[in-house]
Every structure is written in C-alpha cells, then in structure tokens.
C-alpha positions, 0 to 999 in steps of 0.5 A: 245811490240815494244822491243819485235819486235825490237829483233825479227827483230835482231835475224831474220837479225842475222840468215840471216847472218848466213845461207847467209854466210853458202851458200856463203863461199862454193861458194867463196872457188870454185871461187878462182883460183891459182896464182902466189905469187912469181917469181925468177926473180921477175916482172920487174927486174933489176938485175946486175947479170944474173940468172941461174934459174927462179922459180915461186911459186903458191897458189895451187899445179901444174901439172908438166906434163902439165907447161909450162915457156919460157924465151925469149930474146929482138927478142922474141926467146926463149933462151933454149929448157929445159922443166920446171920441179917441183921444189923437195921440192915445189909441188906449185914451178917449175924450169927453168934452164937458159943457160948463159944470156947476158946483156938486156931485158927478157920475162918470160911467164908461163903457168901452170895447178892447180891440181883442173883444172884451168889455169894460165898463164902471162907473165912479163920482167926481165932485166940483166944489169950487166955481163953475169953469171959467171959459 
C-alpha cells in the first residue's frame, strides 16, 4: 500500500513537471529579448590600428530603418554623419563606416529595434593607440 502511494505521488509530482514546464516555456521564449553578441570593435578595445568600420551582430533581426549607432570622439562629438545600415549578408548585422580615426579614446553607442519590437540600446569605449588608418 505504502508503494503504491509512494508511485502515485511520483507520477503525480511527474505530470506536474510536466504541464509547469508546458505553461513555462511560451512564457520564457517571450521574455527574452535581442542582444548584442559581438562588436567590431569589441568592448573596450585597445587596437594599434584604427578601424574603418564598426559592426555590431545581434541575436534577432533588425529594423535597419529605425538603428541607430554614433561614434564619438574623447569631446563627445560624433565623428561622422553616416547613417548605419544592414550589413548584406547579415540581417542581425549593421555597418558603420568610419571617416579616418586618430589615435584616443572612443564611445560607440547603438540603438537598434528587433523585428519582434524590443529595444536595444548600450554604449561602450574603444581606443586607437597606434597610427591613424592607412587608406
């Protein structure tokens, strides 16, 4: 008898599992929301040679019409009036081209919408320690 119970209370704490995990998973899917999984420059960088580019990649698709991304320079002036765009061969991807840097320090800030309508947006240092880029 006591068995009996025993597997009664397991095949019930089982389906219970079972059903939470069914409601849960939906809910977690929705939850998330896109991030940025790699930058060109990265986070922080020191580089000895100064880019001519920044790239960000995200989990998700963007909406290339509505990113935003600004490079500032050390006086918080942003170095270029282009427009990001989506890189061609990665909708998750958008492009910056830079004008020549200079050696010093760098902010990056992004602000991008996901195709499932959540914001991103961050911002982070880069520094060019070496000559300016060569053309």
């Amino acid at each position: 008898m006591i068995a009996s119970l025993n597997k009664r209370k397991t095949l019930r704490g089982s389906l219970f599992l079972v059903v939470a995990l069914a409601i849960g998973l939906p809910e977690a899917s929705a939850l998330a929301h896109s991030m940025l999984v790699k930058a060109e420059p990265a986070r922080r960088a020191v580089l000895t040679k100064a880019p001519n580019q920044v790239r960000l990649w995200f989990n998700e698709k963007i909406e290339g019409d509505y990113a935003s991304l600004i490079v500032l320079d050390d006086k918080k002036q942003s170095i270029t009036d282009v427009k990001p765009t989506l890189a061609s061969d990665d909708p998750k991807s958008i492009i910056l081209p830079l004008p020549e840097l200079l050696p010093g320090k760098y902010s990056i800030k992004f602000r991008v919408l996901s195709v499932d309508g959540h914001v991103v947006e961050s911002s982070f240092d880069f520094t060019v320690k070496g000559e300016a880029q060569k053309k």
